[in-house]
N, C-alpha and C positions, 0 to 999 in steps of 0.2 A: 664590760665596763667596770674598771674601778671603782671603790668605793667612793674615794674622795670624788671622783668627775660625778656619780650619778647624784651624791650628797648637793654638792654643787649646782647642777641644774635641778633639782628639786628645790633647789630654793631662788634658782633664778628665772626657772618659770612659773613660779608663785604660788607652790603648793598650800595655797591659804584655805586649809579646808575649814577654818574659822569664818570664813568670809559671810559675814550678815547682810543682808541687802539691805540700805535705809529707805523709808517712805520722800525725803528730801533729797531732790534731784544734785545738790551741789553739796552732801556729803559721799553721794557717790562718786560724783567726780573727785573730790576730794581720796577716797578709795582708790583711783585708778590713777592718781598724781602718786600715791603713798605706792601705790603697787611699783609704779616705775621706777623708783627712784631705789626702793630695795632692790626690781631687775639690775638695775645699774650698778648698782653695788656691785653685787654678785658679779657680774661678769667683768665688771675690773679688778674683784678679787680674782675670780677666777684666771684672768692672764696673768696678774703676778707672782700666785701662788705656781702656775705652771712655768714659769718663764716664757721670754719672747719662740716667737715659731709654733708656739702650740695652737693651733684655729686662729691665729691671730685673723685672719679676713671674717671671719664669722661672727667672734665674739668683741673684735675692735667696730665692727658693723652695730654690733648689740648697743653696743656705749652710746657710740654716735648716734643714733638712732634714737635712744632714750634720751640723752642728754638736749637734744635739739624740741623733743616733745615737753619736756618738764614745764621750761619756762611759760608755755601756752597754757596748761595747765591748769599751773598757779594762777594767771591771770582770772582765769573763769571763777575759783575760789575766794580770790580773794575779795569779791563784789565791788570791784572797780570799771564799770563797762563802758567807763567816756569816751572810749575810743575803738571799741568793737561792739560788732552787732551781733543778732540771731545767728545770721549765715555765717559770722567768722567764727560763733562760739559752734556750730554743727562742722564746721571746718576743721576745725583745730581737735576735736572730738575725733571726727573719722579718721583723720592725721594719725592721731594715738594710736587706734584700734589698726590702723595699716605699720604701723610703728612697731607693734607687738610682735605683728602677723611677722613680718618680715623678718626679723630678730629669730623667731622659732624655723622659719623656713629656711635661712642663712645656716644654723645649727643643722638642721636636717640634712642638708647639702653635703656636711660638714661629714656627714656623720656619728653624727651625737645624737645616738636613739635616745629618745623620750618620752613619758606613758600621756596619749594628747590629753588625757584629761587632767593632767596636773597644770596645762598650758592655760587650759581651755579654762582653768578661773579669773586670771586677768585679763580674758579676752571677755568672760560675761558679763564682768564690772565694768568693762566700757563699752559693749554696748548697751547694758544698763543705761548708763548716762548718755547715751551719741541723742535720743530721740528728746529728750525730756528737759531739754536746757529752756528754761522762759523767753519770751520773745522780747526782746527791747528791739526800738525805733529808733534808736543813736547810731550813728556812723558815725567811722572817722574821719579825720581831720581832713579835705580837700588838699591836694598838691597845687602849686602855683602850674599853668601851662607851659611845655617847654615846645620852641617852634623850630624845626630846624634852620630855618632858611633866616631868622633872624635871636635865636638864643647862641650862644657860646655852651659847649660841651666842658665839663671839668677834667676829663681825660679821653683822649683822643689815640685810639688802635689801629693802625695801619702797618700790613705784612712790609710793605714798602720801606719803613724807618720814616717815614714824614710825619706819624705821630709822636705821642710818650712813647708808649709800648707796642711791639709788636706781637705781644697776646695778649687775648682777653683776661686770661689766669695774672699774669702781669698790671695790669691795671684794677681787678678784682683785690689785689692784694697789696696795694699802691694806697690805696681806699679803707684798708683796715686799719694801716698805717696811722691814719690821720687821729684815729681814735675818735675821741669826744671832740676834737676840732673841727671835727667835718660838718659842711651847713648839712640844713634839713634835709635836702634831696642830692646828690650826685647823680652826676649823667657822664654816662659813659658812651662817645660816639665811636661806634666800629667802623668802618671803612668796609667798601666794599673788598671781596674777598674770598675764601675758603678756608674755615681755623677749623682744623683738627683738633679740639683736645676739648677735655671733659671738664667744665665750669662750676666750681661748690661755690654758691652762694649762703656763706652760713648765716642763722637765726640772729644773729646779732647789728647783720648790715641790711639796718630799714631801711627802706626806700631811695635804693640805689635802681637808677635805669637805663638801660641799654636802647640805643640808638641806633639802626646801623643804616646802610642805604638804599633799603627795600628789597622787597620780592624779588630772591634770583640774585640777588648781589651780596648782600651779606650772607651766606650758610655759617651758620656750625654745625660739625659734625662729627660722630664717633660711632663706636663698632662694637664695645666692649660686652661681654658673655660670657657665660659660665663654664662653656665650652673651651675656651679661652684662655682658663686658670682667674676669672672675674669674681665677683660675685653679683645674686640676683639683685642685692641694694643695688650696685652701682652699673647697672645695666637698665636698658630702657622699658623694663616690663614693669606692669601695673595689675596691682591686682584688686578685686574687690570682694571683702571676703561676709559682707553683712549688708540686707537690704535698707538698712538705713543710715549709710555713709552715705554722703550727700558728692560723690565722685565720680570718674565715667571718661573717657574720650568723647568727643563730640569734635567733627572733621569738615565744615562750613569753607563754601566758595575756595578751595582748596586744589589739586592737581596731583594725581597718583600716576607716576609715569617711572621710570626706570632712570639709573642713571648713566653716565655716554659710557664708565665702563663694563655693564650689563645689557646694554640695552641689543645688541648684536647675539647674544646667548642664552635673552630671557626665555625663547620656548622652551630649551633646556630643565627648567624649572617652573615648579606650583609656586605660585605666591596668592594670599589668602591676604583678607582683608583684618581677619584675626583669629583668636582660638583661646578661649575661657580656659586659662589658670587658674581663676578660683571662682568660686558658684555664682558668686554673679556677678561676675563680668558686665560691662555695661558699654557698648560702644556703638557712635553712628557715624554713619556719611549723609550728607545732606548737600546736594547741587553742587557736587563733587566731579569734575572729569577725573573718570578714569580708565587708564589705556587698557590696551589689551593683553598687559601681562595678568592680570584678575585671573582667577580661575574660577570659567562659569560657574563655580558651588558657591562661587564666593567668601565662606568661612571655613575653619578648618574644625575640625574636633578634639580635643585635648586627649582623650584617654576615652572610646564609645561611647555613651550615652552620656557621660559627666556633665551636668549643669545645664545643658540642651534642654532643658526645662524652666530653669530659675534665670539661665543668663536673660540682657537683653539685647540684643543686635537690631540695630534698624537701618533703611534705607529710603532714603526721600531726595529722588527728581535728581537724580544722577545722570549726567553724561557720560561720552564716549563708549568705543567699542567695548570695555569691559561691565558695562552698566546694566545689562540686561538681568531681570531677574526672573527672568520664566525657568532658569536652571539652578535658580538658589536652594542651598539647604531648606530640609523641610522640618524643622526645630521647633516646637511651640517656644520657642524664647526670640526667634528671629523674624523680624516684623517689615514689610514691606511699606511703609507709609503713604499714607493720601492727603489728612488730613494736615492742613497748614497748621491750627491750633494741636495738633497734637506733636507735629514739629519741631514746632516755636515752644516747648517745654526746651528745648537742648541749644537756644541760640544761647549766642554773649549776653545779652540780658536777662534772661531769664534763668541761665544752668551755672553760670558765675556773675551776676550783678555786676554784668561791664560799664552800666551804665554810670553805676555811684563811684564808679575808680577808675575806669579809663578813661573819659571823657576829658577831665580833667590833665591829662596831661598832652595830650593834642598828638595824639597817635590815632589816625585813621584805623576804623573798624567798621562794621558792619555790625549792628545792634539787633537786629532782629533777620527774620529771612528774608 
């Protein structure tokens, strides 16, 4: 490695060996806002100084990624919280710290060796701050309800041509458009259908909502991997790399089946329900059919023994032939559930407060199990 590259990510993964930790929870955050924003630097000096094609997927991931986390940030610092609570300020916290994470691991991919403990300072300033934000009781602003069967949609997606647009990316961007003229809420009704393509909803466009015509009719869907020539940002893996991100899958009244062009070759193949990328993983099914492509182990293992301690995998009152769990892995991190209150920590209400923001806009859920 060059001089110039390793100078470079020594400073864009934040070799702050100055780094003091304060006894005030929101000058740390404050720390880990200051942290990002010198990452970000760096890594758009860094693609300039190199010109286009050099890691541009890894270190244009870097940007994005920081630049989307800043603003939340700020927010928390600058002691304005009329419009976010506890859970959006622990939200927006573990956001950063997955923000960070991904940034170093898109590099890695990249192959851009790094010593982790020059990483691992901007990663301990945020979790520093992820636990220790104060509690305030303010939420924000309620949405008016949108009802289908008797509201107007502001853009309308049908593959057919009988909407505006015939993608969603097309109306998403139709919507940016509008700037600061656009009312409080946009709603976007998809049409039933099958849209391939991959949807950026950037930090700027609040409270835009998608519509489409239920269960099995509207899909979107995409493939993208690293495998692939991808990257891991913009693929569908999640990671969690600290037990007090407030993050996790949680898979409620839901159906695991194959799709028509699998479904004919699925014994062919192992399909698992997951597999711990990073130590603690956190994911469950809950009164879930699911078919018999499952493979009785049910989880897969990342790398031998890796995190199979720290992860948490659970399973509660699952259906169908792949449901059985007298053949699951035998993990201390993977949990067979019984108890309904120990469940109901991972419903809509409880693992993301659906109650204080979905309700309001008149989208059937399921609030508790």
């Amino acid at each position: 490695m060059s001089c110039l590259i390793f100078t470079t990510l020594y400073l864009l993964l934040i070799a702050s060996a100055n780094v003091i930790f304060c006894s005030k929870e929101v000058e740390v955050v404050e720390m880990a806002r200051e942290g990002m924003l010198q990452a970000m630097g760096w890594a758009q000096s860094f693609k300039t100084v190199n010109g286009p094609g050099f890691h541009d997927g890894a270190f244009g991931d870097c940007v994005k990624l920081y630049r989307e986390a800043r603003p939340r940030l700020a927010r928390l610092v600058s002691g304005t919280n009329k419009y976010w609570s506890y859970d959006d300020g622990v939200t927006w916290l573990s956001a950063a710290l997955a923000t960070h994470t991904s940034c170093l691991d898109g590099l890695n991919q990249s192959g851009l060796a790094f010593q982790a403990q020059r990483a691992e300072n901007l990663s301990s300033v945020i979790r520093e701050a992820v636990p220790r934000r104060p509690s305030s009781n303010q939420v924000g602003r309620p949405l008016a309800s949108w009802n289908a069967a008797t509201s107007n949609a502001d853009f309308v997606v049908a593959q057919d041509g009988s909407g505006n647009y015939r993608t969603i990316n097309e109306a998403v961007a139709a919507v940016a458009r509008l700037g600061h003229t656009r009312p409080e809420r946009v709603v976007i009704y998809v049409k039933s259908g099958t849209y391939n393509e991959k949807v950026e909803i950037g930090s700027y466009l609040k409270n835009l909502m998608f519509v489409g015509d239920g269960m099995d009719q509207t899909i979107v869907t995409g493939n993208r991997n690293v495998q692939d020539g991808s990257t891991t940002m913009n693929s569908a893996t999640f990671g969690r790399d600290d037990p007090s991100e407030n993050t996790g899958i949680s898979i409620v009244n839901c159906r695991v089946l194959p799709s028509s062009d699998f479904r004919d070759v699925k014994g062919k193949f192992k399909s698992y329900l997951g597999r711990p990328w990073k130590k603690y993983s956190r994911t469950v099914f809950m009164k879930t059919d699911l078919d018999g492509l499952v493979n009785e182990k049910g989880w897969k293992e990342w790398s031998g023994d890796f995190a199979i301690s720290t992860l948490y995998y659970a399973e509660y009152m699952n259906t169908g032939i792949g449901a059985s769990t007298s053949n699951r892995v035998k993990w201390p991190g993977f949990h067979v559930l019984n108890d309904p209150s120990e469940a109901g920590q991972f419903t809509v209400k409880n693992f993301i407060g659906g109650d204080s923001w979905i309700l309001a806009t008149g989208v059937p859920f399921w609030a508790e199990l």
